[in-house]
N, CA, C and O of each residue as an XYZ file, in Angstrom:
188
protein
N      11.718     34.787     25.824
C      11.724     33.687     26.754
C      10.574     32.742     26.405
O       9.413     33.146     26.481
N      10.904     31.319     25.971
C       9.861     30.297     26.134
C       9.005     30.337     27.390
O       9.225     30.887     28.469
N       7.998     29.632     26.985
C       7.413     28.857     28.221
C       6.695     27.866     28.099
O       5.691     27.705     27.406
N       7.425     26.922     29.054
C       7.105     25.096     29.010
C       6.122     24.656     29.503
O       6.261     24.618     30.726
N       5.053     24.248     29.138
C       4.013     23.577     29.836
C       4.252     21.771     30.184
O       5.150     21.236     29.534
N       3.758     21.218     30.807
C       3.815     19.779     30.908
C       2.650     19.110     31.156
O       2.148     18.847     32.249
N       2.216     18.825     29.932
C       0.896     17.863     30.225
C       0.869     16.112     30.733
O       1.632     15.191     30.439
N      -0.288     16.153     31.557
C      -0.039     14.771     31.344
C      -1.702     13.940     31.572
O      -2.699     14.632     31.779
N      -1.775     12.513     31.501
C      -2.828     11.843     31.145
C      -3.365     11.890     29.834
O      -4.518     11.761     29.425
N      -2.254     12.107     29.243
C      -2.619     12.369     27.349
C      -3.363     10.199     26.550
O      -2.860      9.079     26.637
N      -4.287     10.573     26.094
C      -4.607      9.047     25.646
C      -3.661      8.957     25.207
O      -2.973      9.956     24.996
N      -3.222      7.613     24.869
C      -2.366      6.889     23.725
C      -2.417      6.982     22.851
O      -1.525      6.531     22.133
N      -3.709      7.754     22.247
C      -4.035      7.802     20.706
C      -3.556      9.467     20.491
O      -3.910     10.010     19.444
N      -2.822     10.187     21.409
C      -2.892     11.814     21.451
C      -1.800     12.259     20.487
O      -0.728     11.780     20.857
N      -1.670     13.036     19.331
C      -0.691     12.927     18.081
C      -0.042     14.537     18.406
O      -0.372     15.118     19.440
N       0.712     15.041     17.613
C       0.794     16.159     18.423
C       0.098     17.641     17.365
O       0.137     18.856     17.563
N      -0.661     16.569     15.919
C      -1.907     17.605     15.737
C      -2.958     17.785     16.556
O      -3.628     18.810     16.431
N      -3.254     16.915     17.440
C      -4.385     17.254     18.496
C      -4.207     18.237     19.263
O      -5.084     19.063     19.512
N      -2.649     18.263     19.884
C      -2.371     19.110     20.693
C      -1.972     20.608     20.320
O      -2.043     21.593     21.055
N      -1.467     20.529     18.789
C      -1.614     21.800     18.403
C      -2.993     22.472     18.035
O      -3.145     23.654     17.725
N      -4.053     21.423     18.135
C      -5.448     22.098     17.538
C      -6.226     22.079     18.870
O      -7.369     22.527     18.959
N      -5.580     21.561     19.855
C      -6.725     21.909     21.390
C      -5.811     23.494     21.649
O      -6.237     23.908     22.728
N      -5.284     24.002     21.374
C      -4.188     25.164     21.980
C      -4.075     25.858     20.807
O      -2.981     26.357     20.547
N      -5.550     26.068     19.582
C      -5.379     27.028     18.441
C      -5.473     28.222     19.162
O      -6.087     28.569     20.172
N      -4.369     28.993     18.038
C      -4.804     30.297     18.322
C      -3.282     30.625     19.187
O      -2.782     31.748     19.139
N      -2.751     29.678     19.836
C      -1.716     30.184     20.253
C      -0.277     30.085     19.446
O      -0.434     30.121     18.225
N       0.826     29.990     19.797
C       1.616     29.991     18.609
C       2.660     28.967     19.550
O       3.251     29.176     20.610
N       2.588     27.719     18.604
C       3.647     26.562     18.719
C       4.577     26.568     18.206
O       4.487     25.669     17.370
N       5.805     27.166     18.110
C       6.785     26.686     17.364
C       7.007     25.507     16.933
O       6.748     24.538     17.647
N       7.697     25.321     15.276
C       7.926     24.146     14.556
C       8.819     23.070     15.970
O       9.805     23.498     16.570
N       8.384     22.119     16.158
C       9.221     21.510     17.302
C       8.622     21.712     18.380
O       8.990     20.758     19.065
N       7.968     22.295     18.968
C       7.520     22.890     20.297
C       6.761     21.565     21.029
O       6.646     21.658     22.251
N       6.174     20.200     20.316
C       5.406     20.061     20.653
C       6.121     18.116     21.003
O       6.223     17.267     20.117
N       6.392     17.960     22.096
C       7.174     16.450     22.475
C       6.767     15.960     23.556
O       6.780     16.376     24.714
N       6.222     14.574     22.836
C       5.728     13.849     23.556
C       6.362     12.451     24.156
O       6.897     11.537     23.530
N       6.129     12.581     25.575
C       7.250     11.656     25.852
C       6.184     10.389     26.096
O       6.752      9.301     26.194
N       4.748     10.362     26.208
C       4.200      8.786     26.820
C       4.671      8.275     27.898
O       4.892      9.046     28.831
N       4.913      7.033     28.036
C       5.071      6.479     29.581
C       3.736      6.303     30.358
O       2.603      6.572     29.961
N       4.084      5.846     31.428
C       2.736      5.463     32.258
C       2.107      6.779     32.397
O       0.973      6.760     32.875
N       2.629      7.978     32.064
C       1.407      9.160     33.051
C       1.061      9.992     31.457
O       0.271     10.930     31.358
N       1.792      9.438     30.383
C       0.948     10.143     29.340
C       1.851     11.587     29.169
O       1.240     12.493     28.602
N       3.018     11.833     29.536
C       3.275     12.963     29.109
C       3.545     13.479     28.378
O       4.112     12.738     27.575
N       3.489     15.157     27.809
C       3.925     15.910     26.876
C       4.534     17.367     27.037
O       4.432     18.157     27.975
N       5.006     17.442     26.177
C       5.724     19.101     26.904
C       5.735     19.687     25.441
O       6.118     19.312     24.332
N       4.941     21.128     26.155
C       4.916     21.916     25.464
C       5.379     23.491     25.324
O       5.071     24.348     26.152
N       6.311     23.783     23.929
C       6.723     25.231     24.010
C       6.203     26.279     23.589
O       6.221     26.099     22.372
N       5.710     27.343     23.784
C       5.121     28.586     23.423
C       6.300     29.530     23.193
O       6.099     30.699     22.863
């Protein structure tokens, strides 16, 4: 079973190597990591 996180207030400048290297150590699947932007900055993430 996955599990989805949902970030948000991500800068504009946030790539989704940042987000795999603030969350080392855990394991991202290839794909896991989508960022949607918009006004609140969001991203969703799969483990």
């Amino acid at each position: 079973m996955s599990v989805i996180i949902r970030l948000q207030n991500l800068a504009w400048s946030a790539n989704a190597l940042d987000i795999r290297q603030f969350f080392r150590g855990l394991s991202i699947p290839e794909g896991g990591v989508h960022i949607v932007g918009g006004e609140l900055g969001d991203a969703f993430i799969a483990f």
